[in-house]
C-alpha positions, 0 to 999 in steps of 0.5 A: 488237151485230153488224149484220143481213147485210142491213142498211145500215151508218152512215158511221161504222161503215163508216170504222171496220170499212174502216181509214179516216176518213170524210172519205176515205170520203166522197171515195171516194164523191164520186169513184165508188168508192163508193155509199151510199142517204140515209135521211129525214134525209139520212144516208148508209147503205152497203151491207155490200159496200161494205167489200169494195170499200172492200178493193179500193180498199186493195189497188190503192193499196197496189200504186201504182194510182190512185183513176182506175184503180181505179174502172175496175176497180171499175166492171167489177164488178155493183153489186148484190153485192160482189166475189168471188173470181172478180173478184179473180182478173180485176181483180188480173190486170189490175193485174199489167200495170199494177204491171209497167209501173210497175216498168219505169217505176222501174227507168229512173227509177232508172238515170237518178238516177245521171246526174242525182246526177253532174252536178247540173244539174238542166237543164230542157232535158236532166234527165229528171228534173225535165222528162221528155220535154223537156215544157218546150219547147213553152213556148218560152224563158225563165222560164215565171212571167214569160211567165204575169205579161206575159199576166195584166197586160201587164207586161214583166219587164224594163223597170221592174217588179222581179222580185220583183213578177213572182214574185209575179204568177205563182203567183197565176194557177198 
């Protein structure tokens, strides 16, 4: 039986007619893409324009985007009606900027691979790949699990404790 226009949607409806399950619908929510109401027994209820912004979301990850910046997007526009043509027109617009960066970001990446497939390396001080930007500097030498095991328990990797007991220190406090 097809809703009133005005009516309020269940989860489940609006999971179904969006293409999506209701757990990420929920996370959509807890992440404030989304707005529902709560009826007298706390079950959440939706808007009719919710789907539309549900579209929205689709589209920007469809193009790459992130739930961060499709909300700002999103919080660009009136919560009282759902996004029209004219909204569009203005979020898309700024999204072409965003997904051309993004190229441009793909296409450096791309041409870097061949360096990186030739020598193989894979070196933290020189692989754009695996440490763009030499990020792992600003750690300082060394294995970075071990320097996070001294700093967690006072150990010292090197006199007495195996490497497997400092392995398994580090990813504990990751």
């Amino acid at each position: 039986m097809p809703s009133a226009p005005d009516s309020l949607l269940s989860v489940g409806e609006v999971a179904s007619r969006a293409g999506i399950t209701v757990p990420a619908l929920r996370y959509y929510e807890d992440r404030g893409l989304v707005q529902s109401q709560r009826t007298s027994g706390n079950q959440r209820r939706y808007k009719r324009t919710t789907l539309r912004r549900l579209a929205v979301v689709a589209a920007g990850q469809r193009v790459g985007l992130s739930l961060e910046q499709i909300k700002a997007a999103l919080d660009g526009l009136p919560a009282d009606r759902a996004p029209n043509q004219a909204d569009w027109t203005a979020i898309s617009r700024d999204w072409a900027g965003l997904v051309a960066e993004r190229i441009r970001e793909l296409e450096v990446l791309g041409e870097s691979l061949d360096s990186c497939i030739g020598c193989g390396c894979l070196s933290l001080g020189r692989c754009s790949l695996v440490n763009a930007g030499d990020e792992a500097a600003a750690e300082g030498t060394g294995s970075r699990w071990a320097r996070r095991a001294r700093r967690a328990g006072g150990a010292d990797p090197g006199a007495g404790v195996g490497a497997h007991e400092v392995q398994l220190q580090g990813p504990a406090e990751v």
